[in-house]
N, CA, C and O atoms as a GROMACS GRO file, in nm:
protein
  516
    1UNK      N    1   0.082  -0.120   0.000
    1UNK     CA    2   0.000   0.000   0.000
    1UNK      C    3   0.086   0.126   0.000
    1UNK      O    4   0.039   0.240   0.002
    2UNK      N    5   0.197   0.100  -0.002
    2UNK     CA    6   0.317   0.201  -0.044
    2UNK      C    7   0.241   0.346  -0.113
    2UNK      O    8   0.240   0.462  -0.071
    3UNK      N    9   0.197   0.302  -0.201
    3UNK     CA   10   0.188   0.415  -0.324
    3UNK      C   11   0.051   0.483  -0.287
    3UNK      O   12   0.010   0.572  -0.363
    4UNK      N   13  -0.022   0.450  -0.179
    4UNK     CA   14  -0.126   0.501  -0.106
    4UNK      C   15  -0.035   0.647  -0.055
    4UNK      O   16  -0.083   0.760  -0.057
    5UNK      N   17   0.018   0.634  -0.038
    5UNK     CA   18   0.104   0.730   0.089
    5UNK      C   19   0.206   0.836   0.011
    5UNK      O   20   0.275   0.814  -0.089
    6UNK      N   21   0.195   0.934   0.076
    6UNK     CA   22   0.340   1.035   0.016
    6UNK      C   23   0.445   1.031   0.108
    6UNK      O   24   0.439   1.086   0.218
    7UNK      N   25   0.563   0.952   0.056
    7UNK     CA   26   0.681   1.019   0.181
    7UNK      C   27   0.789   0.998   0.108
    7UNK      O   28   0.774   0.965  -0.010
    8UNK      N   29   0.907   1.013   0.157
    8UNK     CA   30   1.041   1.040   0.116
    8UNK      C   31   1.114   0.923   0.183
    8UNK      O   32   1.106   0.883   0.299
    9UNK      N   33   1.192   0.875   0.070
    9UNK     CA   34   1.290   0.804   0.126
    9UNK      C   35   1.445   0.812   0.145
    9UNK      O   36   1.517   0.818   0.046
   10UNK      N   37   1.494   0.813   0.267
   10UNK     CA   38   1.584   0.844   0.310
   10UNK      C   39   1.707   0.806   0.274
   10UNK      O   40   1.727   0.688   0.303
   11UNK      N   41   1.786   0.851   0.228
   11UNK     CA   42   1.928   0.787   0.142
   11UNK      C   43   2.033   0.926   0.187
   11UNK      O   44   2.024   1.048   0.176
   12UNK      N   45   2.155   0.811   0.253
   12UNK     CA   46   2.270   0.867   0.286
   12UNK      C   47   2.355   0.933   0.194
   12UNK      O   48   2.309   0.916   0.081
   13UNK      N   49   2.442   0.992   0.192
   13UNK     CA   50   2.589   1.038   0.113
   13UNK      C   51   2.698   0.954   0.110
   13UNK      O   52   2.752   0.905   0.011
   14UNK      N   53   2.746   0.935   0.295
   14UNK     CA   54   2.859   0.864   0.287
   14UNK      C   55   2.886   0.789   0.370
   14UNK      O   56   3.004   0.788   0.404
   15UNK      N   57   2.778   0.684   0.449
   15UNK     CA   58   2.782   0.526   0.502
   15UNK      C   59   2.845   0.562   0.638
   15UNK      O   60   2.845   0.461   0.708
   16UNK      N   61   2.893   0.657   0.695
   16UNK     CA   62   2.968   0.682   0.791
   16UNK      C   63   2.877   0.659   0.930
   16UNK      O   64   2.762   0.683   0.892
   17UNK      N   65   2.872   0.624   1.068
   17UNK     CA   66   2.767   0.638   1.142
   17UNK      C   67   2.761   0.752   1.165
   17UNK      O   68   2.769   0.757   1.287
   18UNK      N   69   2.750   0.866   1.121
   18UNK     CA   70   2.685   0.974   1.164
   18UNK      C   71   2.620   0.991   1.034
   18UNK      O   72   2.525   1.068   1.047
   19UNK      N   73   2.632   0.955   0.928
   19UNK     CA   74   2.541   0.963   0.805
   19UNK      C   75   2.464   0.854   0.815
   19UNK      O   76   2.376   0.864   0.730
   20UNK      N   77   2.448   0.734   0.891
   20UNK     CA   78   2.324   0.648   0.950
   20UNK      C   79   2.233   0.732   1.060
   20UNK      O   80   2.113   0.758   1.063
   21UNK      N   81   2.317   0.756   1.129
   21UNK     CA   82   2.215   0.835   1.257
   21UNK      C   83   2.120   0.937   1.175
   21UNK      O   84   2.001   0.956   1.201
   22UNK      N   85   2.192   0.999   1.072
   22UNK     CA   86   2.084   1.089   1.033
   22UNK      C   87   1.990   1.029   0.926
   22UNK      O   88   1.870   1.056   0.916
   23UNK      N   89   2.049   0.956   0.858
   23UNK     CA   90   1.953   0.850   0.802
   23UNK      C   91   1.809   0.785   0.883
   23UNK      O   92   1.692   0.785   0.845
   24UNK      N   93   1.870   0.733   1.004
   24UNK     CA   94   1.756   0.664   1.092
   24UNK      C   95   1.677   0.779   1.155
   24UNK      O   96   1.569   0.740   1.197
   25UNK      N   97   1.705   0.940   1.178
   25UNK     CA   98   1.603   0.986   1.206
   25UNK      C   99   1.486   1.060   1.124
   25UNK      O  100   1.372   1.093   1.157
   26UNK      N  101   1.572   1.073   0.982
   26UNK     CA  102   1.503   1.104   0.893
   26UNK      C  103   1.391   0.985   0.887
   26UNK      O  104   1.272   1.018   0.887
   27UNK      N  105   1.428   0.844   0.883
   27UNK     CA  106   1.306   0.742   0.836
   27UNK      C  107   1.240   0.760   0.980
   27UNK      O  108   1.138   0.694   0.966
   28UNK      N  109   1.238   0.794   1.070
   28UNK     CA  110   1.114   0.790   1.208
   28UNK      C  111   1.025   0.943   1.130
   28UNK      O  112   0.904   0.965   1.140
   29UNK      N  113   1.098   1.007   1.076
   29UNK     CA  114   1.009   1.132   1.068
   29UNK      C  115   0.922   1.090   0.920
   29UNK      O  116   0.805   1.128   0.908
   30UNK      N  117   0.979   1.023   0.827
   30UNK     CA  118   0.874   0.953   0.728
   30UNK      C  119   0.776   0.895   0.784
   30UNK      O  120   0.655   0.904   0.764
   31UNK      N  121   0.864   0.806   0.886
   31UNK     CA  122   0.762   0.698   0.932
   31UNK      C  123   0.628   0.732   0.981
   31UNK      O  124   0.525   0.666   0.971
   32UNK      N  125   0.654   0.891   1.058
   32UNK     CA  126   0.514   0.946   1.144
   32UNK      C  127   0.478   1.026   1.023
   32UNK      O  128   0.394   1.113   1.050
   33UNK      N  129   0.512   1.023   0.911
   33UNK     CA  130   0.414   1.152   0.815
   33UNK      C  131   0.302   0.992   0.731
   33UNK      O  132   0.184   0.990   0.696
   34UNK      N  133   0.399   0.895   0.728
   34UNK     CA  134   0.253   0.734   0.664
   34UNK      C  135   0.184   0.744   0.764
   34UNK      O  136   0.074   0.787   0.728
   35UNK      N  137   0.187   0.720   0.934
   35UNK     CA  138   0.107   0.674   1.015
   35UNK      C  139   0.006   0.824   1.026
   35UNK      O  140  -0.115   0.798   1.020
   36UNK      N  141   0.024   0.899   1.034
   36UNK     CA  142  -0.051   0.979   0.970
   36UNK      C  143  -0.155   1.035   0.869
   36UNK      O  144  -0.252   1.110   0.878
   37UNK      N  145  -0.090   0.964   0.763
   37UNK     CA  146  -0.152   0.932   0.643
   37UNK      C  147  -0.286   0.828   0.668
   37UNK      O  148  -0.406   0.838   0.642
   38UNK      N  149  -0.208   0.732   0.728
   38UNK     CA  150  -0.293   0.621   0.746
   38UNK      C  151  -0.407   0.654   0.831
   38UNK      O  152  -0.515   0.624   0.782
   39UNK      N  153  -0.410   0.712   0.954
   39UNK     CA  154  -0.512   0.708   1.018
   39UNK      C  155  -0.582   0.774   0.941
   39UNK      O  156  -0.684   0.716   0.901
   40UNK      N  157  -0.561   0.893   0.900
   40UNK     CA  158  -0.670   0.966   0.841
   40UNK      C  159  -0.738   0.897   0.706
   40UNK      O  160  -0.816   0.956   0.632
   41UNK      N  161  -0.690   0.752   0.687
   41UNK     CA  162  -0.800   0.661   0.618
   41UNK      C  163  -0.849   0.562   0.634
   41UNK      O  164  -0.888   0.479   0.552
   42UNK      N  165  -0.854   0.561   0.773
   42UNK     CA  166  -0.918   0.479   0.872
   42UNK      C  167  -1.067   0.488   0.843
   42UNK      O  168  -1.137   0.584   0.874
   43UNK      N  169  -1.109   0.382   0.781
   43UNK     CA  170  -1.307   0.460   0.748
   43UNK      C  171  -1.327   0.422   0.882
   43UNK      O  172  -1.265   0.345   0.955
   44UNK      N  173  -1.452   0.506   0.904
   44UNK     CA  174  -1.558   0.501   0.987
   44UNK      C  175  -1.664   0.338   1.028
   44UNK      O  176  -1.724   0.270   0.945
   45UNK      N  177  -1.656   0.314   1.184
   45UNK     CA  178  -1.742   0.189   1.195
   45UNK      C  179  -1.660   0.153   1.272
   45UNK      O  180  -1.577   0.236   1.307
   46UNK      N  181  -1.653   0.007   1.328
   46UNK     CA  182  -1.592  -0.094   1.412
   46UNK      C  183  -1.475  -0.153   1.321
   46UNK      O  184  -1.464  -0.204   1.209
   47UNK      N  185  -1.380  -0.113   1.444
   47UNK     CA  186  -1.240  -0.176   1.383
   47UNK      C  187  -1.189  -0.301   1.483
   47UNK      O  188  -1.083  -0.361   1.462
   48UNK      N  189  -1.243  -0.320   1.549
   48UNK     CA  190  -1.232  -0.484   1.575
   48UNK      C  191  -1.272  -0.607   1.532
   48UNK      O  192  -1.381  -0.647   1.572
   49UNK      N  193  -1.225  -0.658   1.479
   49UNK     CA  194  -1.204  -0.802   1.392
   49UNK      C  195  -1.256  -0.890   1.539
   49UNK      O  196  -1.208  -0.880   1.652
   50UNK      N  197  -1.372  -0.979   1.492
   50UNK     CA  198  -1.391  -1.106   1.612
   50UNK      C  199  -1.316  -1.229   1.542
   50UNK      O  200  -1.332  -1.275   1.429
   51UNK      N  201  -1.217  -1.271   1.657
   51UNK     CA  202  -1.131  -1.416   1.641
   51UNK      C  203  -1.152  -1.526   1.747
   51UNK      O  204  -1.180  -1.502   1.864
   52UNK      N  205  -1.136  -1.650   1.697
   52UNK     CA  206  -1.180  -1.789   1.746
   52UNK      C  207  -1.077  -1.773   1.845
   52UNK      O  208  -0.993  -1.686   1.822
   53UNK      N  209  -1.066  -1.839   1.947
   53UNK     CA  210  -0.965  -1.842   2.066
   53UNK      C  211  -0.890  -1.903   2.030
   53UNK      O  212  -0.775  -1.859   2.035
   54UNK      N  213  -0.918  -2.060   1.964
   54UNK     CA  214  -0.874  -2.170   1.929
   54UNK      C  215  -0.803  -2.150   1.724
   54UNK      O  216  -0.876  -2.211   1.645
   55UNK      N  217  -0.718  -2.099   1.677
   55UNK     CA  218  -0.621  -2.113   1.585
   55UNK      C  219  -0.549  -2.255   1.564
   55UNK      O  220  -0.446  -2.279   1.627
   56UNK      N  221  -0.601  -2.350   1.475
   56UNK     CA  222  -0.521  -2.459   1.414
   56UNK      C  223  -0.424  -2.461   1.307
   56UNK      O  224  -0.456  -2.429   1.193
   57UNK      N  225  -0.356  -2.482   1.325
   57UNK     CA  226  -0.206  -2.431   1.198
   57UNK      C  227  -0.262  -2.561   1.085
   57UNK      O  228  -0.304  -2.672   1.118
   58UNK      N  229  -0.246  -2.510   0.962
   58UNK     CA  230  -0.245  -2.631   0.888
   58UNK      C  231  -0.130  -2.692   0.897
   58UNK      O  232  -0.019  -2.647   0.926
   59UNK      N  233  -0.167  -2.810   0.867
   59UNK     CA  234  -0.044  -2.954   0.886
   59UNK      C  235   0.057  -2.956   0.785
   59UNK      O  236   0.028  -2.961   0.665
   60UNK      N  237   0.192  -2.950   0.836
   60UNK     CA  238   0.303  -2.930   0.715
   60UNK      C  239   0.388  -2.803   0.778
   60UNK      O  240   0.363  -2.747   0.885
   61UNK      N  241   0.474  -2.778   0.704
   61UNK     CA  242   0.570  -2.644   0.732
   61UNK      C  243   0.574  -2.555   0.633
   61UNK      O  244   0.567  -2.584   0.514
   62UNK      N  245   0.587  -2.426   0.686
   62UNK     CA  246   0.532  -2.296   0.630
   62UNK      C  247   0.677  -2.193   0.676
   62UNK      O  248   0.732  -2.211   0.785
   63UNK      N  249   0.712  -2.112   0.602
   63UNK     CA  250   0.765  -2.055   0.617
   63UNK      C  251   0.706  -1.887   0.558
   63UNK      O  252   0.709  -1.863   0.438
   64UNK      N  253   0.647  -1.764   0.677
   64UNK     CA  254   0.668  -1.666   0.625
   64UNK      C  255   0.666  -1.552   0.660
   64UNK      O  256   0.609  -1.538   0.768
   65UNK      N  257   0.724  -1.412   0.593
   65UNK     CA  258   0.780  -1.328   0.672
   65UNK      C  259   0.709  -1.173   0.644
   65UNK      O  260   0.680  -1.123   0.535
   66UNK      N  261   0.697  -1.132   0.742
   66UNK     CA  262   0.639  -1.000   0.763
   66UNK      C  263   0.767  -0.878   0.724
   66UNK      O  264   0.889  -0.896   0.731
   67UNK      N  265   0.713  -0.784   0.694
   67UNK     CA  266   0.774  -0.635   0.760
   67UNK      C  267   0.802  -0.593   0.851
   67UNK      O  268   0.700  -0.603   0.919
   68UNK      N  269   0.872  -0.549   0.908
   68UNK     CA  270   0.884  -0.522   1.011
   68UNK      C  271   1.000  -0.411   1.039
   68UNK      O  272   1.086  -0.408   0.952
   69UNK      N  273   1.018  -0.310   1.159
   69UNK     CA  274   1.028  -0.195   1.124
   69UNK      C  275   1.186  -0.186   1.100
   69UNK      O  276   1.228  -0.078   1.058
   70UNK      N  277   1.256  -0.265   1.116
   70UNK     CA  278   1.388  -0.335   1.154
   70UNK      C  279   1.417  -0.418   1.060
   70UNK      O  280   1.522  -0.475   1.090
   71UNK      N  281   1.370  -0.459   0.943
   71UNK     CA  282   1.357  -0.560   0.833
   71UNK      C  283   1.261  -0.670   0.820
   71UNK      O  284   1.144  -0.676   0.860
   72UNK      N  285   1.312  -0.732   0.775
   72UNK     CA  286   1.236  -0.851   0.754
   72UNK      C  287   1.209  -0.974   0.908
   72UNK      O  288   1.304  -1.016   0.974
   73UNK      N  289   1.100  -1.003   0.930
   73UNK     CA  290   1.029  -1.031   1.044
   73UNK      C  291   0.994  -1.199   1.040
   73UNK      O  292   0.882  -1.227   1.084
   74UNK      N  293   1.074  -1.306   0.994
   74UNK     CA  294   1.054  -1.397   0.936
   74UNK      C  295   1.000  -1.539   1.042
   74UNK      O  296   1.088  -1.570   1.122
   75UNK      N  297   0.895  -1.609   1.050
   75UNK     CA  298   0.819  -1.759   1.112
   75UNK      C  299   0.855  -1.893   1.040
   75UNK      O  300   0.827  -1.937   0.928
   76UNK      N  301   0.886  -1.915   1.086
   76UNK     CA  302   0.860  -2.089   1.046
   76UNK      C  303   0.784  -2.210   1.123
   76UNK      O  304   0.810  -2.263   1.232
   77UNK      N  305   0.707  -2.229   1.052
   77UNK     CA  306   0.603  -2.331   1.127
   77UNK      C  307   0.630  -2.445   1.090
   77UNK      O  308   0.671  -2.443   0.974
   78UNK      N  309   0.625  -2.612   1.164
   78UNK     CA  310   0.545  -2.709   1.117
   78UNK      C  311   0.510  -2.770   1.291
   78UNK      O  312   0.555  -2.776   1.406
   79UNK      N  313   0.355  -2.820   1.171
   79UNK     CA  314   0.243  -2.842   1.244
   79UNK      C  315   0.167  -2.978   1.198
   79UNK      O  316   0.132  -3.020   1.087
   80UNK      N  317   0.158  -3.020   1.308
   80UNK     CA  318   0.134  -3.179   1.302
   80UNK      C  319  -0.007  -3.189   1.289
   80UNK      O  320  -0.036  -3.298   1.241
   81UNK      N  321  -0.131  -3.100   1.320
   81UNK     CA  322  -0.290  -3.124   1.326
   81UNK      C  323  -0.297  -3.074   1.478
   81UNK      O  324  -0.367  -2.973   1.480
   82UNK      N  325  -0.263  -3.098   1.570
   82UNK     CA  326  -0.280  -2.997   1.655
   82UNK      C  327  -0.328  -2.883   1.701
   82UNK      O  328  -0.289  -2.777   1.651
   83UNK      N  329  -0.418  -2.885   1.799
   83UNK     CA  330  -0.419  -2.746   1.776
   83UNK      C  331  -0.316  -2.651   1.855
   83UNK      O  332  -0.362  -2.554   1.916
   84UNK      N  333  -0.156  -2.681   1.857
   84UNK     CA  334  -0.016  -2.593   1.890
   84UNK      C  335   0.051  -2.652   1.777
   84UNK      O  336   0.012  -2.760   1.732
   85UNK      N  337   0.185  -2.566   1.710
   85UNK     CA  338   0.236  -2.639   1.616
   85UNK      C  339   0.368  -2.720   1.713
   85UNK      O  340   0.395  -2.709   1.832
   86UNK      N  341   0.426  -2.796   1.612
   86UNK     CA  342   0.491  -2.889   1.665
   86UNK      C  343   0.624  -2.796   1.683
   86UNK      O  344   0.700  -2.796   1.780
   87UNK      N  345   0.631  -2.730   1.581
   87UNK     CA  346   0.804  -2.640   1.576
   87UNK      C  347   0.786  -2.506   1.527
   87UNK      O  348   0.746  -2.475   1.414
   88UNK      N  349   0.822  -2.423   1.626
   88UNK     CA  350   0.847  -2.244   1.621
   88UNK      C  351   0.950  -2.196   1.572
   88UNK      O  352   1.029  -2.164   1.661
   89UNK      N  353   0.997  -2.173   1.445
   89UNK     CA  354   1.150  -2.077   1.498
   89UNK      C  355   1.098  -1.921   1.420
   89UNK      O  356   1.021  -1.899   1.327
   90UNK      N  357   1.200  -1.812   1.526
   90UNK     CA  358   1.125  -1.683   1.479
   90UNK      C  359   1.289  -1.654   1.416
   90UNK      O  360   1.386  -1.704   1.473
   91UNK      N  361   1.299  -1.589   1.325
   91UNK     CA  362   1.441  -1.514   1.245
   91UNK      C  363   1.404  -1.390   1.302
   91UNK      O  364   1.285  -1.359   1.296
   92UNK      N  365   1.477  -1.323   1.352
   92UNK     CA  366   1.458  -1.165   1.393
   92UNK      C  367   1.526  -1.113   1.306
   92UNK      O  368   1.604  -1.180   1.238
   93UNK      N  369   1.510  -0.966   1.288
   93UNK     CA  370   1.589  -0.892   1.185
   93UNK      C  371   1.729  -0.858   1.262
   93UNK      O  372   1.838  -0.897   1.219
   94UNK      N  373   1.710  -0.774   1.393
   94UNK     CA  374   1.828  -0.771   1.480
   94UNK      C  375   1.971  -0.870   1.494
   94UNK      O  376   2.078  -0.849   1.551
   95UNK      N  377   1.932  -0.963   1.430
   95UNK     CA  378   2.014  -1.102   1.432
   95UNK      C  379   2.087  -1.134   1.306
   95UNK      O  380   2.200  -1.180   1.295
   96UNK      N  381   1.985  -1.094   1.195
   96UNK     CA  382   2.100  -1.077   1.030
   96UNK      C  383   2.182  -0.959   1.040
   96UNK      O  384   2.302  -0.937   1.020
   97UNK      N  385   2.062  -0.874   1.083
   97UNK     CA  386   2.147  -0.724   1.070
   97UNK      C  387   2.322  -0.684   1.120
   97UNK      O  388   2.408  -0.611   1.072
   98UNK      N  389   2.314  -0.778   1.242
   98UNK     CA  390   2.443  -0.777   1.374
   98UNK      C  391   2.545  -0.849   1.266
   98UNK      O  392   2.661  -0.866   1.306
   99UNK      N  393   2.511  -0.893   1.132
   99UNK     CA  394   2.658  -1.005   1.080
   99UNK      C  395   2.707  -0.825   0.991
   99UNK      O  396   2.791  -0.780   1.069
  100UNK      N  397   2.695  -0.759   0.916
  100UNK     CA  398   2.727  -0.645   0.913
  100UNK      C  399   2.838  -0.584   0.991
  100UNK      O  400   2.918  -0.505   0.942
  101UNK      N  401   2.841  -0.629   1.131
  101UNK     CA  402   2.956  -0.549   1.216
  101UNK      C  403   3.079  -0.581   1.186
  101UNK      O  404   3.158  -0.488   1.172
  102UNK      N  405   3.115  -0.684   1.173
  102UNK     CA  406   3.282  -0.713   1.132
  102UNK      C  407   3.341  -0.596   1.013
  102UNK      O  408   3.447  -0.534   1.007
  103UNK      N  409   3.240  -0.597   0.939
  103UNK     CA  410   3.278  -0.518   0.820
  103UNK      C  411   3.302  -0.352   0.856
  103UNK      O  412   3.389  -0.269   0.833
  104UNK      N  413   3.155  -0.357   0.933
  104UNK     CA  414   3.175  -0.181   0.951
  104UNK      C  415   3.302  -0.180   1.056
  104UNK      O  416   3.397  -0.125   1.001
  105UNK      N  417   3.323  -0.206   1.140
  105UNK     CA  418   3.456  -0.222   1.278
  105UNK      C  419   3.577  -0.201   1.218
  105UNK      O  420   3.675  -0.154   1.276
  106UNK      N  421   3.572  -0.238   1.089
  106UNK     CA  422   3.724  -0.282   1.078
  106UNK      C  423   3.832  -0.128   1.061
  106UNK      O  424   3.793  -0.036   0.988
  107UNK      N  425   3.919  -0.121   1.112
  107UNK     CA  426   3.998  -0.008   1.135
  107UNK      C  427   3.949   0.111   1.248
  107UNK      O  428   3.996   0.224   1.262
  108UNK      N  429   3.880   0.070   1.296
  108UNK     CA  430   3.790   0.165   1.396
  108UNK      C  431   3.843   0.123   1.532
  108UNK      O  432   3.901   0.017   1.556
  109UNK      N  433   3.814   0.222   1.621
  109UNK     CA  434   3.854   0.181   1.784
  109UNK      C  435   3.792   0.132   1.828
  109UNK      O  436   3.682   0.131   1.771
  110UNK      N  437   3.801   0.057   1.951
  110UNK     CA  438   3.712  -0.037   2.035
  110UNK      C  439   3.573   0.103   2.073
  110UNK      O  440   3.451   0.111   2.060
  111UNK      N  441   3.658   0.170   2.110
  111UNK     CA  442   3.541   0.302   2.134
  111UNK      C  443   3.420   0.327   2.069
  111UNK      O  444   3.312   0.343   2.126
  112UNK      N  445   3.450   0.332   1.901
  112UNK     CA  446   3.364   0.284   1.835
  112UNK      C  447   3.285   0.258   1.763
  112UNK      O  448   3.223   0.304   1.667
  113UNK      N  449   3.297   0.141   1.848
  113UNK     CA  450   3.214   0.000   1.854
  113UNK      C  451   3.073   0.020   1.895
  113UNK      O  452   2.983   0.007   1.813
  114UNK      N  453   3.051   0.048   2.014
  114UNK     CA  454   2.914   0.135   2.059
  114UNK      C  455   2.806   0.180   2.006
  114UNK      O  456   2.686   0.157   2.012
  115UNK      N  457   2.904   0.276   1.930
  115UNK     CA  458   2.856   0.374   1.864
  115UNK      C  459   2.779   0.343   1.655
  115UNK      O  460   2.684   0.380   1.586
  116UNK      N  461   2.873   0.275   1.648
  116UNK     CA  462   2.852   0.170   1.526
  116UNK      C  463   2.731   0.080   1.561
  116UNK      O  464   2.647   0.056   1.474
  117UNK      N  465   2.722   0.039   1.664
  117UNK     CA  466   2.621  -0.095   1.702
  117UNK      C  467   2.477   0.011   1.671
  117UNK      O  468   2.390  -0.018   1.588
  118UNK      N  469   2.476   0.143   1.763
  118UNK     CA  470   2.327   0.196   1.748
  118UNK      C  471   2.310   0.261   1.642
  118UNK      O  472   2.213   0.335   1.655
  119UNK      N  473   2.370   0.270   1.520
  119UNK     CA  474   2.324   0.306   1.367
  119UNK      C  475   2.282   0.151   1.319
  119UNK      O  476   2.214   0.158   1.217
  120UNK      N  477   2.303   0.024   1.358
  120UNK     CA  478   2.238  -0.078   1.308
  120UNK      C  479   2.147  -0.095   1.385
  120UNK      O  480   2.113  -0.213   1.392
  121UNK      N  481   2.071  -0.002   1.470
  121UNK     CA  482   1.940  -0.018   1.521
  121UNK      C  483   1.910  -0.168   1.592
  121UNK      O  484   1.793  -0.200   1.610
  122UNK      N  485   1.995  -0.238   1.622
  122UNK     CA  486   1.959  -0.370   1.682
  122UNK      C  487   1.853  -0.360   1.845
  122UNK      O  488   1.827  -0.275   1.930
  123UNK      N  489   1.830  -0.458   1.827
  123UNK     CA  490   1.787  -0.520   1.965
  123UNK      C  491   1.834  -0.650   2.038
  123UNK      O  492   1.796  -0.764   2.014
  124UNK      N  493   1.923  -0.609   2.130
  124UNK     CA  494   2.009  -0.694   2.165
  124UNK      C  495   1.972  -0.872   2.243
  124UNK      O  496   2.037  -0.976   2.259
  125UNK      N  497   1.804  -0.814   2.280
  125UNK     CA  498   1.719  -0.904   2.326
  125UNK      C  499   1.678  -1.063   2.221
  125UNK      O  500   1.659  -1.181   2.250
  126UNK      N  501   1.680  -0.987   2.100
  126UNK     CA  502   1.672  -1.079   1.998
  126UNK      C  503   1.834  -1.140   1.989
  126UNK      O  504   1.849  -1.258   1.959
  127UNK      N  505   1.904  -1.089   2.004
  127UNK     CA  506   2.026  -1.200   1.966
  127UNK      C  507   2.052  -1.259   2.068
  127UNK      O  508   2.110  -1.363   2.037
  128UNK      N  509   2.043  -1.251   2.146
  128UNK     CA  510   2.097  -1.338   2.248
  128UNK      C  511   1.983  -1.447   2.314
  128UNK      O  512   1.889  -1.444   2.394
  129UNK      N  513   2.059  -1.553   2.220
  129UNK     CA  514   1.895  -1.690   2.238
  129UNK      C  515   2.014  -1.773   2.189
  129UNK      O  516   2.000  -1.894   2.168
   0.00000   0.00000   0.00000
């Protein structure tokens, strides 16, 4: 629904983390001019969806992945008939994103390091599993 929306997309000069930092605040300020957008086409009426308590996965394995604000948001299911599936695994984006660091680090001070980590926007909660 992209093309519903007017905004700008944010593109650096020169990869440096201070040309990310300003990168990442430019995309929060896109980000609130869509959600914006969006509500104001919110039609009118009840916006609650009624759902069964009870969700049965179909039987077999599924793999698939959302958006998400951090990248790609990726599930994998298989499910035996049950109604729980048999096997969960979640891919976080925080977790591809973190293989990136060797590359950006290299010739840089331990100092940083830090500082490099919060232009890749991670969440440190997701990697460590």
């Amino acid at each position: 629904a992209y093309s519903d929306f007017d905004f700008d997309i944010p593109v650096g000069e020169y990869g440096d983390t201070y040309d990310r930092y300003l990168v990442r605040m430019e995309e929060m300020r896109q980000s609130t001019r869509i959600v914006s957008q969006a509500i104001g086409k919110i039609p009118e009426g009840p916006i609650k969806a009624k759902v069964g308590k009870i969700l049965k996965p179909v039987v077999g394995d599924v793999y698939h992945a959302i958006e998400a604000p951090k990248c790609e948001l990726g599930y994998y299911i298989v499910a035996d008939g049950s109604t729980q599936p048999y096997r969960v695994r979640v891919r976080p984006p925080s977790y591809i994103n973190l293989q990136a660091l060797r590359q950006m680090v290299k010739g840089h001070m331990v100092a940083d390091v830090v500082a490099i980590i919060g232009t890749l926007d991670i969440v440190l909660g997701e990697i460590d599993r």
